[in-house]
N, C-alpha and C positions, 0 to 999 in steps of 0.2 A: 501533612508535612512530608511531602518528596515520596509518597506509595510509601511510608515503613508503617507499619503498626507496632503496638507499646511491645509485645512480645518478642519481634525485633531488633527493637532501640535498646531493649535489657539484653538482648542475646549480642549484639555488636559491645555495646559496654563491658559484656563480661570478656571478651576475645580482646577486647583493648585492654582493659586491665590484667589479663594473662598475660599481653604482648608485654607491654610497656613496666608493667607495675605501678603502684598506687602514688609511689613516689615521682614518678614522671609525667602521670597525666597532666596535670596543672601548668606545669611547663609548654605541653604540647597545644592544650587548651589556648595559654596564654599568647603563644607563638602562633595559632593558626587566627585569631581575633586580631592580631596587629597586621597579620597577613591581610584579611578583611578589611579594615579597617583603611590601608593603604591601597587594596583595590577598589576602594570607593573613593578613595578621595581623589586617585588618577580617573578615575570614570567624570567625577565631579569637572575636575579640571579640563579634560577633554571635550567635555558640552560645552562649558564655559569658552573655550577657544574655538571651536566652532559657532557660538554665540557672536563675539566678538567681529570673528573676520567677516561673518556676513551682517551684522549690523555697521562696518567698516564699507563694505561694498554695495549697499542699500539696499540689498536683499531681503526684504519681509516675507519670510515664511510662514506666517500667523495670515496673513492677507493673501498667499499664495495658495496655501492646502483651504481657505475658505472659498477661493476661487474653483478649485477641483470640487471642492464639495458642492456648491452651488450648480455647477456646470451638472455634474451627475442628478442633481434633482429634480433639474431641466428634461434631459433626454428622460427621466424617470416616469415624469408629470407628460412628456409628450408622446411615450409610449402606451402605458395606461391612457392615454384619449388615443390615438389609434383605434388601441385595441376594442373601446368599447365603440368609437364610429362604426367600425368595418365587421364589427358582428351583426347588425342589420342586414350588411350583402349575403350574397351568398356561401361568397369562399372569402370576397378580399384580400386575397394573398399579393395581389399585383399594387396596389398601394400601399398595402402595408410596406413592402420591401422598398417600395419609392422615398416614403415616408420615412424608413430608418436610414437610408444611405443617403437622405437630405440630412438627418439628427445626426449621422455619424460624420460629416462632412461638416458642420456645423461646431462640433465638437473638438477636432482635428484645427480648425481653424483657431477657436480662441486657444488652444493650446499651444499652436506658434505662438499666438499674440502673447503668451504668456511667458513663453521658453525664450524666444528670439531674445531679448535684451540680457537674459541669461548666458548663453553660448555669444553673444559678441563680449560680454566681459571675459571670459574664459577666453 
């Protein structure tokens, strides 16, 4: 809970109740909870309207970050075969680096394909 240990949490408790008195903590308590309370429910709301505007402007973000994630497991999957091709040669430094500035070009690509209709709505 936040790095304190129990001997801590009784040492702040006691400096709160010398602060405040036993009569006011309950108050503060109560008062810092609706604090909370409404800073969650503005957070709530703020998703929610971000929700909104981009399910308004057709923007599937669910379908978007699975596109990144796919894309990444690509270059992953065609790294790892590189690597194990070109350990046969001797050095294969000179394909390997062909190899990844075709995957890195590759990559670059569908991420226009992906952004582009994003920045013409904007």
């Amino acid at each position: 809970m936040f790095g304190i240990g129990g001997g801590e949490l009784v040492f702040i408790i006691f400096i709160a109740l010398m602060l405040f008195g036993s009569d006011k903590i309950p108050d503060i308590a109560r008062t810092m909870g609706k604090a909370m309370a409404q800073l969650k429910n503005a957070t709530n709301e703020i998703k929610s309207e971000i929700t909104k505007s981009a399910d308004i402007d057709g923007l599937d973000f669910k379908n978007l970050t699975n596109g990144f994630t796919s894309e990444i497991d690509n270059v992953k999957q065609g790294f790892n075969k590189m690597i194990t091709d070109n350990t046969s040669d001797s050095l294969g430094t000179k394909s390997i680096t062909d190899d990844i500035t075709s995957e890195i070009d590759k990559v670059k690509e569908n991420l226009e394909d992906l952004t582009g209709p994003i920045k013409r709505q904007l």
